[in-house]
C-alpha positions in Angstrom: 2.5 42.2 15.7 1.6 40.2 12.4 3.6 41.2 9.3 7.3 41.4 8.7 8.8 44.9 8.5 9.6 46.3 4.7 10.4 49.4 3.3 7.5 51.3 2.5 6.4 52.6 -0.5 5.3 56.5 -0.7 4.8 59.6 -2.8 6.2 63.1 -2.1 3.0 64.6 -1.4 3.7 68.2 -0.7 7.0 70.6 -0.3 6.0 73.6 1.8 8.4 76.7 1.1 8.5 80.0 1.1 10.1 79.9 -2.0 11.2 77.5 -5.1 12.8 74.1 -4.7 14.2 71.6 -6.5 12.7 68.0 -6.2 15.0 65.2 -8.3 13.4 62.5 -10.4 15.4 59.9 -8.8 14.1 60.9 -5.2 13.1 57.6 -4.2 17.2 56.1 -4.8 20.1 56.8 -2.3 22.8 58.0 -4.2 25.4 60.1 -1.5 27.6 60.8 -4.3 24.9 63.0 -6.1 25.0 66.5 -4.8 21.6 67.4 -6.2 20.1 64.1 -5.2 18.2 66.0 -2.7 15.2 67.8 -1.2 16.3 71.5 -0.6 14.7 75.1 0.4 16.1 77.9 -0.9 15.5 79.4 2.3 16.3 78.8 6.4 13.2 80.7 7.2 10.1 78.3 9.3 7.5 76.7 8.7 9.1 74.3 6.3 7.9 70.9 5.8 7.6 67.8 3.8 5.4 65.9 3.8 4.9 62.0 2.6 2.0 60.4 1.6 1.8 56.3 2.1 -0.1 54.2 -0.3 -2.2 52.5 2.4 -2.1 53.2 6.2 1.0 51.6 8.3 3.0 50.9 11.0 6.1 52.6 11.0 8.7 51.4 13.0 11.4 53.1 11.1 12.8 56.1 9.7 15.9 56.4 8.3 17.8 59.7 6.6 20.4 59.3 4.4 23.1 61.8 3.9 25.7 63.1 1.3 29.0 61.6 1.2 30.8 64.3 2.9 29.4 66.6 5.8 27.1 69.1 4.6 26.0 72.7 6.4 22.8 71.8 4.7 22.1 68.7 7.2 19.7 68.2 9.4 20.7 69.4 13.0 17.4 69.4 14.4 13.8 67.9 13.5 10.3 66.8 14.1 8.1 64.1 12.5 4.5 64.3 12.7 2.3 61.4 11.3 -1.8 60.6 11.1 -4.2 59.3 9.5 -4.7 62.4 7.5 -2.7 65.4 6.2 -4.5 67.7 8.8 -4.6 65.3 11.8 -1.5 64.6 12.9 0.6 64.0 16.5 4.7 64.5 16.9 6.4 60.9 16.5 9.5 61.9 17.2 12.5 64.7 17.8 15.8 64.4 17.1 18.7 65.6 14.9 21.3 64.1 12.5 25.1 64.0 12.6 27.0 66.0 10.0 28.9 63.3 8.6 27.9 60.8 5.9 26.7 57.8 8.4 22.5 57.1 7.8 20.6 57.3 11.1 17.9 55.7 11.7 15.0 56.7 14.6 12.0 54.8 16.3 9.0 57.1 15.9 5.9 56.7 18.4 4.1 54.2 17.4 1.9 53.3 20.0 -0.8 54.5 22.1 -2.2 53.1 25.3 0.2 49.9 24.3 -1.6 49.6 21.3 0.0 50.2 17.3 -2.1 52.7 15.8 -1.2 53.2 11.6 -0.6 56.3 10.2 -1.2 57.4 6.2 0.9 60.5 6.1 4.3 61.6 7.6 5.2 65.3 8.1 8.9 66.0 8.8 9.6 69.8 9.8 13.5 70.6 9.6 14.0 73.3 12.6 17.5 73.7 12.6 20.2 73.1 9.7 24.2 72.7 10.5 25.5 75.7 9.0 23.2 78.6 10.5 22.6 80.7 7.5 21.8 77.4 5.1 18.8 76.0 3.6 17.6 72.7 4.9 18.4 69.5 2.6 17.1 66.3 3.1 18.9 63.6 1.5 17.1 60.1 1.1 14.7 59.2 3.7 13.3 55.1 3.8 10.7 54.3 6.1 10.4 50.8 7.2 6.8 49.5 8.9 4.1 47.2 8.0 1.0 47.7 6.0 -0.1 44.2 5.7 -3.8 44.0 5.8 -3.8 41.6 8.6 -1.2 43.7 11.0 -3.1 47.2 10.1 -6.5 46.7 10.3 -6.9 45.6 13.6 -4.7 48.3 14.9 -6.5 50.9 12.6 -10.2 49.4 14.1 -8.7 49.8 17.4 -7.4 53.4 16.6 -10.5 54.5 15.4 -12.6 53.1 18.3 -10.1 55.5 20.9 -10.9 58.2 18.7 -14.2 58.1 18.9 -14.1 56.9 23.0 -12.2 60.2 23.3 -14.5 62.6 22.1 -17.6 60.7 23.8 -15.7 61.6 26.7 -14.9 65.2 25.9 -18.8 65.4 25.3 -19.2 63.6 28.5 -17.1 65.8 30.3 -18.3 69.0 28.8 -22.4 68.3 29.4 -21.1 67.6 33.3 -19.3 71.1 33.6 -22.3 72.9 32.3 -25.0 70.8 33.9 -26.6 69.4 31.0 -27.9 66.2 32.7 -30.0 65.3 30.3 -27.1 65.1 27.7 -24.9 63.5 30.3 -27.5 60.6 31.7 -28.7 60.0 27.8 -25.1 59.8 26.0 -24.0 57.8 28.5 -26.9 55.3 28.7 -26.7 55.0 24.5 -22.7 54.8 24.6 -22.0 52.7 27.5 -18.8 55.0 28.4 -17.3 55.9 31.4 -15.9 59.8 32.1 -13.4 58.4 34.7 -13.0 55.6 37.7 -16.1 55.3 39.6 -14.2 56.8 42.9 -14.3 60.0 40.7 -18.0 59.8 40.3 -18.8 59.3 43.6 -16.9 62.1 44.7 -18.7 64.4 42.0 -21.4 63.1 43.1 -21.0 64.2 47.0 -19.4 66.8 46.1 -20.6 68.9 43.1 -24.3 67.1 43.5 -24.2 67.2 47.3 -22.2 69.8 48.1 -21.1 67.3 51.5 -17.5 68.8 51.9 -16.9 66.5 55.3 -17.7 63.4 53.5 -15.2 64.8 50.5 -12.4 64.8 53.2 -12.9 61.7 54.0 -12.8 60.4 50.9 -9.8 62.3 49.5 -8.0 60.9 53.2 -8.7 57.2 52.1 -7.6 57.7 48.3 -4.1 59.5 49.8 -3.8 56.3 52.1 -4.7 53.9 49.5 -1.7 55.4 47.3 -3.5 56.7 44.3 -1.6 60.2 44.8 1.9 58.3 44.0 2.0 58.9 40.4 1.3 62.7 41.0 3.9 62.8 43.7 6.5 61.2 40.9 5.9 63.4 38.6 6.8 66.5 40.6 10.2 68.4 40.7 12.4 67.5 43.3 13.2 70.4 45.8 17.6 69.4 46.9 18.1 70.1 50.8 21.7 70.2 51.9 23.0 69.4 55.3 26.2 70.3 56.3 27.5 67.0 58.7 29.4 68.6 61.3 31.9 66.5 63.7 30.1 65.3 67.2 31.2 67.0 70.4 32.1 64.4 73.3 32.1 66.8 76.3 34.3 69.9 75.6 36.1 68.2 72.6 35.1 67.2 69.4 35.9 64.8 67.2 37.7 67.2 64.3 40.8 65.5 64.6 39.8 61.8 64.6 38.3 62.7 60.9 39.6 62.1 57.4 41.9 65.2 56.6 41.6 67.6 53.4 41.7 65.9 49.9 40.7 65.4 46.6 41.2 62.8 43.9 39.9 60.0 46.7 37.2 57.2 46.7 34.1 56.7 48.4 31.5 53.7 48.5 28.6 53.1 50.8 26.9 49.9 52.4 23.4 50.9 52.3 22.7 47.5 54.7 25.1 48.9 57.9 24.5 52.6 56.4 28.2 52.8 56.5 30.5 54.7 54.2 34.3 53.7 53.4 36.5 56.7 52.6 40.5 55.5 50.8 43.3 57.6 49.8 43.1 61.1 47.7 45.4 64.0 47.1 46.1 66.7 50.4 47.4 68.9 48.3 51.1 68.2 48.8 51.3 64.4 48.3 49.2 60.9 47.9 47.2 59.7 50.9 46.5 55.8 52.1 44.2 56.0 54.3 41.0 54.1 55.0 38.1 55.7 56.9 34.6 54.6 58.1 31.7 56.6 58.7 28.7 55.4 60.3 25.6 57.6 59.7 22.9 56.5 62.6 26.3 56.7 65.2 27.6 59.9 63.3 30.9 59.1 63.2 33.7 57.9 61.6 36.7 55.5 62.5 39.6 55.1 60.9 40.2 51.5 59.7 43.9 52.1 58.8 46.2 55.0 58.8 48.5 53.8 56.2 46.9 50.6 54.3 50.2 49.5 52.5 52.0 48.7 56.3 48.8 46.6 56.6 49.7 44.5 53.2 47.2 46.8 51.1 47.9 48.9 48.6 50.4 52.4 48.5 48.9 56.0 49.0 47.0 56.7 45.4 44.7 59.5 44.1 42.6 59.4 41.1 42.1 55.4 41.3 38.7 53.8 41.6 36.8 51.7 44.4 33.9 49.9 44.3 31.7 47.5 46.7 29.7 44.6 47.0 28.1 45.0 49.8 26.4 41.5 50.1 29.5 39.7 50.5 31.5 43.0 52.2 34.2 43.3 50.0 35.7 46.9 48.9 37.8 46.2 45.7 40.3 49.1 43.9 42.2 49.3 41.1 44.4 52.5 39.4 46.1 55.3 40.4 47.7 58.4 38.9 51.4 58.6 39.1 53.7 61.8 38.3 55.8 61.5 35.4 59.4 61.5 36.9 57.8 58.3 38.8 56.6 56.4 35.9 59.4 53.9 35.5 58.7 50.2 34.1 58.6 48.3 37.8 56.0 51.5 39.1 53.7 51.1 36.1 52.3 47.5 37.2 48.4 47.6 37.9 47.6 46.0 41.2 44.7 45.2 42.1 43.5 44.7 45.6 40.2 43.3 47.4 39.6 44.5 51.3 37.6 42.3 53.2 35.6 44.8 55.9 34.5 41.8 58.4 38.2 40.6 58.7 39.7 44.2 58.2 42.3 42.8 56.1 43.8 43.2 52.8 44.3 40.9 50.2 46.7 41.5 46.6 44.3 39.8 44.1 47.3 40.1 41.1 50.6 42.6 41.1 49.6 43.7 37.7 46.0 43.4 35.9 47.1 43.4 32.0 49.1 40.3 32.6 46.1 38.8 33.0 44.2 40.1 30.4 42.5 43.3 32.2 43.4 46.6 31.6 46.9 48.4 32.1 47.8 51.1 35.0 45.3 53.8 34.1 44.3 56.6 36.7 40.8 58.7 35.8 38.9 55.5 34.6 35.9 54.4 36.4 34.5 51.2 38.2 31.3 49.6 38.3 29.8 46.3 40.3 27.3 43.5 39.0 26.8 42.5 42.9 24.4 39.8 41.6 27.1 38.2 38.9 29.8 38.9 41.6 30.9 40.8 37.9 33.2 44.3 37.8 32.9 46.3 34.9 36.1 49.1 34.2 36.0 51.4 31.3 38.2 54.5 30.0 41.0 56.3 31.8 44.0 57.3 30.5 46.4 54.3 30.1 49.6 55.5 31.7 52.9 55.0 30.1 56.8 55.4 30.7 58.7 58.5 30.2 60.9 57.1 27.2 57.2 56.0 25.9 55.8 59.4 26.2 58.6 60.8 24.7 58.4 58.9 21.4 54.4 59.7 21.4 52.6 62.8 22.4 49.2 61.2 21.7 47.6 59.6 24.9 46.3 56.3 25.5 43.1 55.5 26.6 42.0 51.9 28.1 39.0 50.1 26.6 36.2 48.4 29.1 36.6 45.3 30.8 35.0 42.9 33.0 36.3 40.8 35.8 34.6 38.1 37.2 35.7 37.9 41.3 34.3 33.5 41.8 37.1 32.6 38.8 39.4 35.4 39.0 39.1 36.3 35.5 39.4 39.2 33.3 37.7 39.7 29.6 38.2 42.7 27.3 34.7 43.4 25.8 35.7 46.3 23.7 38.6 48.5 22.6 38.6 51.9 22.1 36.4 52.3 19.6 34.1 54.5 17.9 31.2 53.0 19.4 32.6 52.8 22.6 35.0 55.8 22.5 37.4 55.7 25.3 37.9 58.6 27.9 39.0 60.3 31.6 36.7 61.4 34.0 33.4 60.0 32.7 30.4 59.1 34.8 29.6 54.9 34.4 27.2 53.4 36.3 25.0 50.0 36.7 21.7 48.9 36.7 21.1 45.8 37.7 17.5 45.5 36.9 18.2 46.7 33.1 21.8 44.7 33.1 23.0 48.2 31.4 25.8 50.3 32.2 24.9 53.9 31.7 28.1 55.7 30.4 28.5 59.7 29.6 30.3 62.5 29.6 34.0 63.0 30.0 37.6 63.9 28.2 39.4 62.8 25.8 42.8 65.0 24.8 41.4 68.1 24.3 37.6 67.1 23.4 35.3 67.3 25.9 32.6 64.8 25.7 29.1 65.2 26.2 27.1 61.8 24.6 25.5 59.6 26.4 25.1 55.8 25.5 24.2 52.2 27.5 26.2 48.8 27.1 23.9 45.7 28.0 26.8 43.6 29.4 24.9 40.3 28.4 24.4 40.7 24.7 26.9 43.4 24.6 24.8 45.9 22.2 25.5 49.8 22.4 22.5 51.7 22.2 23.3 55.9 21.9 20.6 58.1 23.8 22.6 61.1 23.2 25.2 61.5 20.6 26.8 64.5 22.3 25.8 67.1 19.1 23.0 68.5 21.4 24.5 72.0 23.2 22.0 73.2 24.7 23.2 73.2 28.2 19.9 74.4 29.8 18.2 71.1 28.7 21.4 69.0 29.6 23.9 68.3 32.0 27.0 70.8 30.5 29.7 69.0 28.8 32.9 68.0 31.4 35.0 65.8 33.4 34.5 65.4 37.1 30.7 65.6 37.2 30.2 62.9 39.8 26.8 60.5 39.2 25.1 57.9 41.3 22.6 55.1 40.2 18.6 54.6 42.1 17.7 51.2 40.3 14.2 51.7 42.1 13.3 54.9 40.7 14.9 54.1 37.2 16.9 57.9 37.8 20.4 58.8 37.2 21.4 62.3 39.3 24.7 64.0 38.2 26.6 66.6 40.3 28.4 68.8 38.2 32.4 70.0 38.6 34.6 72.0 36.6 33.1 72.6 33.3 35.2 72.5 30.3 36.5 75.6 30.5 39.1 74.1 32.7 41.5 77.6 32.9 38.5 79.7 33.6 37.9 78.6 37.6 35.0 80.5 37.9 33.5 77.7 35.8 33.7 75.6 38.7 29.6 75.6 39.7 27.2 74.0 41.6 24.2 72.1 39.0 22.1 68.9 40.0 20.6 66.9 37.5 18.0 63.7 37.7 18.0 61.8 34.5 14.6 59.9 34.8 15.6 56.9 32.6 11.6 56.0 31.6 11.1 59.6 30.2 14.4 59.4 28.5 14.8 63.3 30.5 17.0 65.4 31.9 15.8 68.0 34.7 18.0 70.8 37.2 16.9 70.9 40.3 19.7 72.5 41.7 21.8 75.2 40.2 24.3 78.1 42.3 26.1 80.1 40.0 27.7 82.5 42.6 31.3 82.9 42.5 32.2 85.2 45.1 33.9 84.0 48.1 31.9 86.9 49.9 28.8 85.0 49.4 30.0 81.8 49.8 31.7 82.8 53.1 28.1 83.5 54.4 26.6 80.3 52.8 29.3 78.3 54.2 26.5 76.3 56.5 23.9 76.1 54.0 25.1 74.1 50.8 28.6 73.1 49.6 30.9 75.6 48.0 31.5 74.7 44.0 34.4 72.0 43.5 35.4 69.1 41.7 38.1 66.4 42.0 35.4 65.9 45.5 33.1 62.5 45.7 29.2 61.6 46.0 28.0 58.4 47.0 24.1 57.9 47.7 22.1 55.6 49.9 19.6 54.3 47.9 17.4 52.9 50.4 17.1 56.5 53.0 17.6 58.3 49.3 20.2 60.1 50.7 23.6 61.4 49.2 27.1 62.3 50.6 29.5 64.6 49.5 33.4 64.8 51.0 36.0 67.1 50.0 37.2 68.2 46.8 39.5 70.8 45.5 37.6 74.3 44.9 39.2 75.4 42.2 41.5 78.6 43.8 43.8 79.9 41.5 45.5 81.8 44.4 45.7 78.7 46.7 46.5 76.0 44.1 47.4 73.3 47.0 44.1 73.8 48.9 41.5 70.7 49.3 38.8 70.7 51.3 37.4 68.1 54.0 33.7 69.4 54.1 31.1 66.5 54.8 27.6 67.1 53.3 24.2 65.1 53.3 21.5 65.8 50.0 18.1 65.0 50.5 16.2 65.4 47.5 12.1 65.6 48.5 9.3 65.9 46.2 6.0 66.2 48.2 5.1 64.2 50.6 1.9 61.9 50.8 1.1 63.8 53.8 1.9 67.3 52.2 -0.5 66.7 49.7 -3.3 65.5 51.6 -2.8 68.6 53.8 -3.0 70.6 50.6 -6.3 69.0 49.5 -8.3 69.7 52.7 -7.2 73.5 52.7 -8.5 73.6 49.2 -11.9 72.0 50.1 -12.4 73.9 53.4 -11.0 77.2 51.4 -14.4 76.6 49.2 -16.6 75.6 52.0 -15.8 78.6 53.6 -16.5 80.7 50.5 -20.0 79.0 50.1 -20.4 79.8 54.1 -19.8 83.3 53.7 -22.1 83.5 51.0 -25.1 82.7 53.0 -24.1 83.1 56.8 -21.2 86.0 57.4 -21.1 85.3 60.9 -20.5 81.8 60.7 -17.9 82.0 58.0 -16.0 83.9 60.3 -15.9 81.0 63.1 -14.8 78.4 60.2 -12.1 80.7 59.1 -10.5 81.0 62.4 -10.8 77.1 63.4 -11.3 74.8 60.6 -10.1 76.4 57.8 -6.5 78.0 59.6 -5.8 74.8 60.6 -4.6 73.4 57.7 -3.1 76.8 56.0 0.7 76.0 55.8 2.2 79.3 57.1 5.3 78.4 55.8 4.1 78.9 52.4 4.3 83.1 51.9 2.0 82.6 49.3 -0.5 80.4 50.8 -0.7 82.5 53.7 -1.4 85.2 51.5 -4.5 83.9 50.3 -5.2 82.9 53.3 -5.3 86.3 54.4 -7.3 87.4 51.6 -9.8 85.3 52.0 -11.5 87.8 54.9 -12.6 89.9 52.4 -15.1 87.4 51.1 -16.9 88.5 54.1 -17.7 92.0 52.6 -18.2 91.1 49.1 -21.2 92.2 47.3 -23.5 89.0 46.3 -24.9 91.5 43.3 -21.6 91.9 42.3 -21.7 88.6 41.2 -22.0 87.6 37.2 -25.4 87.6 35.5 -26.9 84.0 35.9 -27.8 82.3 33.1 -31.0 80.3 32.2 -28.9 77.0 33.0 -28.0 78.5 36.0 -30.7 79.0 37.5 -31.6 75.5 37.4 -28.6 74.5 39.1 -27.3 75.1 42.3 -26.0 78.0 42.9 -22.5 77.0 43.5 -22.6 74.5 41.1 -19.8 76.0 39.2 -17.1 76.5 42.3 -18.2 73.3 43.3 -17.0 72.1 40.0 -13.7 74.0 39.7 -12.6 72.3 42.8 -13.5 69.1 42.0 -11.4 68.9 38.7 -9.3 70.8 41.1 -8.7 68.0 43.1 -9.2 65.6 40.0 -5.4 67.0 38.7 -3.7 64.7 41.9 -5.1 61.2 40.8 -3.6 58.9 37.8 -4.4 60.0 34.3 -5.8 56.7 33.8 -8.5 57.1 36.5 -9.6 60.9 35.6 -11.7 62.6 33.0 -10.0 63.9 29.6 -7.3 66.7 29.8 -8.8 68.5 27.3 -11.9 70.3 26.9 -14.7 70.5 23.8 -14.9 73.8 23.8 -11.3 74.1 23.2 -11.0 72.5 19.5 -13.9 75.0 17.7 -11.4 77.6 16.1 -11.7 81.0 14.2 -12.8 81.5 11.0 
């Protein structure tokens, strides 16, 4: 984009209140030591808004608020901006909130449409929410930073305009179509030179609506679900969780319940998503550490156990609440950390080793007796491990850094380990950042990796008492922080709920993040211990539950025992990204009357949105659910044969509520045609099922790409009131 980015200049253009305000001369200066150098309301009550007028239309790529020196109840917890090209014309940019403290923040409005900059004149911003709940909103400084250089804007602008007006040719287009104004249709089009849609879409109107030929509609509809253009709708559908318990395999009149990892909690779990073969090490029975290593192998169902007790074998001791991770590629299984108790934390115990367990030669290998001595983190337990498989790269962050008793008993204030990297070729480690308020330090949080984006996607977690609920990427090649949430958001309905043994996994494919929830940070209440599942689509920059159990009685959970996991935490979740599968073993469920008791469950998650063929199924019931209708308009008789063969064919009667309609549908038979609304003069042109023809075409329109189809909108729908 031409033109460098500058502050830009503007006038307050209007202050909407319900009452008076004060506007200070010197609005156009930060000064954060001036209490009155502000906008304010004298009232919380909404619609509130100010809006900014620019001298010449922009490009803003910036919006910055300033703030008081101190924190203020009058800040800005939650906002909108809206901008346009006019006061009465304008489209939310953005929608956010601010910190109380005295730090400016600055946000990235929308600024483009279709991939193109398009300028805007004036800038609305609507306060929604202030810090203190019975306060007036204040807005403290705001600079906007953009371009209105000529030679930037008016290309974009010419370009803005030009959609604008493609827009409503198609609105218009689409409008004269529904109502069969051909005339209008054939003649704006033929002066205009527009398109409603993709011509697939205007063939099968054509057939269709036009024709009325409902067989060859099938077929087309069959060759767009097999040429993939139903993808996009499939990806944008909720995901419906399906939980599988994975019980032991019988061999004759035994079964394999004994040659099985044991009850735990506080253990590790990876998955090699080439053999399809998890590796299970150490944990927490309840009554003492565990070491351990199992093997499950999911086409054979079942698991092997590689070592009963892996320090015998050179590896390291029994350990809970230390981290494992795998590169799969070169099958290696590294781990590092453990918790130990306090009457064991004596100066020789406190070393961080760090292991490396090579799975084709089953053996062990002691990489270094203690980590910090070469210049990677201390013994921490709680922390978390990450893999660069293609950099042959380990990433550790957080976890509590533990220390001797005599330590301890000069400071009460923990320690908490900063992230690190180690490269495995050179057997190096590098400290990338201490504890820091940009990269604040913590227990239990969820860190994983992308190795597409190079970003390691870090939130939640403890830290003391705080419980931590931001949310922030680290690109580990220019080592820039970027902050997606900064943890002031509470609304747990939209978000993941604040705590410390959520357990996350990673699908680089499908650019999502999904987050089994734990114990919540009401850690003394138990019955906060609840099922949630959460998919983060990293594109969308959103968070959505698709899985949420809130019973707590052991009545119903004894009865749902075979259908999904009870609530936990301290359990693990590792995911097969290729069958898009996850796993779930163990955990401790959270009984206040059995303290010691773990649990040695095993659990498959399939998360399905639906299927290619689902939906194609779906389409034809809704094109032979019409045919029929126009059938047993003209030929009762008939309608009846279609509705037995054709049409019950594709009826899923799984579906209670398709089946109902299904079953509804007889009474078409017996409906009176002069029952039917008055026909207007246009009508009677037009065929007379013009109109349900139409419905299900744009029916049928909703499953293709937005960019193929006809406007959302409809004409009709912008003429108001007066």
């Amino acid at each position: 984009m031409a033109g460098e980015s500058h502050v830009l200049k503007y006038t307050v253009y209007r202050w909407s209140s319900y009452s008076s305000n004060y506007v200070p001369e010197n609005i156009y200066h930060d000064r954060p030591q001036e209490q009155s150098s502000r906008w304010s309301s004298d009232s919380n009550n909404s619609p509130q808004y100010l809006v900014l007028k620019l001298e010449r239309p922009a490009i803003v790529e910036t919006v910055t608020f300033g703030k008081y020196e101190k924190t203020h109840v009058c800040n800005l917890k939650k906002f909108k901006v809206y901008g346009g090209p006019t006061d009465d014309h304008m489209i939310e940019l953005l929608e956010s909130g601010l910190k109380n403290d005295h730090v400016p923040e600055t946000f990235y409005p929308l600024n483009e449409i279709d991939d193109n900059h398009f300028p805007v004149r004036y800038l609305k911003i609507v306060p929604l929410q202030a810090w203190g709940p019975s306060f007036n909103f204040s807005i403290w400084y705001i600079e906007i930073r953009g371009t209105d250089d000529a030679a930037a804007v008016k290309p974009c602008l010419n370009w803005y305009n030009m959609y604008r007006e493609r827009e409503a040719i198609r609105l218009c287009l689409k409008y004269f179509r529904q109502h069969h104004y051909k005339e209008a249709y054939d003649a704006l089009q033929r002066k205009t030179n527009i398109s409603l849609e993709h011509p697939i879409l205007t063939k099968l109107h054509k057939i269709l609506v036009m024709q009325g030929d409902f067989d060859m509609c099938e077929k087309m509809i069959t060759c767009a679900s097999k040429d993939g253009l139903f993808h996009h709708y499939i990806s944008q559908q909720d995901y419906k969780p399906k939980w599988t318990p994975i019980e032991p395999i019988s061999k004759g009149n035994n079964t394999t319940f004994d040659h099985r990892p044991g009850m735990r909690g506080g253990h590790q779990m990876c998955i090699d998503p080439l053999t399809e073969t998890m590796y299970l090490y150490g944990g927490w029975d309840g009554n003492q550490d565990l070491a351990d290593l199992w093997a499950y192998h999911v086409p054979s169902q079942s698991w092997t156990c590689l070592s009963k007790d892996t320090e015998e074998e050179g590896g390291p001791s029994a350990r809970s609440c230390h981290k494992i991770c795998l590169d799969y590629e070169r099958k290696q299984i590294f781990s590092l950390g453990r918790y130990l108790d306090s009457t064991l934390r004596s100066v020789e115990n406190l070393k961080s080793d760090f292991y490396m367990y090579d799975i084709t030669s089953g053996k062990w290998t002691l990489i270094t007796e203690d980590t910090s001595a070469m210049g990677g983190p201390k013994l921490v337990f709680d922390h978390q491990m990450a893999m660069d498989i293609d950099e042959q790269t380990i990433y550790v962050f957080g976890g509590r850094v533990l220390t001797s008793s005599g330590e301890g008993e000069r400071s009460h204030e923990p320690t908490f380990s900063g992230l690190f990297s180690y490269h495995v070729p050179t057997n190096t480690w590098r400290k990338l950042q201490e504890d820091c308020s940009e990269v604040r330090s913590r227990i239990g949080h969820s860190m994983l990796f992308h190795p597409k984006k190079r970003l390691l996607y870090i939130f939640a977690g403890q830290r003391s008492k705080e419980y931590l609920n931001d949310f922030f990427t680290y690109d580990v090649d220019s080592h820039r922080v970027e902050v997606i949430t900064d943890g002031t958001r509470k609304d747990s309905s939209q978000i993941p709920a604040a705590g410390f043994t959520q357990r996350a996994t990673i699908d680089p494919g499908l650019n999502e993040i999904h987050v089994l929830s734990g114990l919540s940070k009401d850690k003394d209440k138990r019955d906060n211990v609840k099922n949630s599942f959460w998919v983060y689509d990293i594109d969308k920059n959103r968070w959505s539950c698709i899985y949420k159990n809130e019973n707590t009685g052991q009545q119903y959970w004894n009865k749902m025992q075979h259908v999904e996991p009870v609530p936990r935490f301290a359990h693990q979740l590792v995911y097969d990204h290729h069958r898009k599968v996850h796993y779930l073993f163990g955990g401790n469920p959270g009984k206040d009357s059995l303290p010691k008791m773990r649990l040695d469950d095993f659990w498959a998650l399939k998360l399905s949105r639906p299927s290619q063929e689902h939906l194609l199924r779906r389409c034809i019931y809704l094109i032979r659910k019409y045919k029929f209708q126009e059938i047993a308009y003209d030929d009762p008789v008939k309608a009846v044969t279609y509705l037995q063969t054709e049409l019950a064919d594709m009826v899923d009667h799984t579906d209670p509520e398709e089946t109902k309609q299904f079953q509804l549908l007889a009474s078409t038979l017996f409906k009176d045609q002069s029952e039917d609304e008055e026909m207007t003069e246009t009508d009677v042109e037009v065929s007379k099922h013009f109109h349900s023809r139409t419905r299900l075409f744009d029916l049928l329109v909703n499953y293709f790409p937005e960019n193929m189809t006809q406007p959302k909108g409809n004409l009709i729908d912008l003429i108001t009131l007066k």
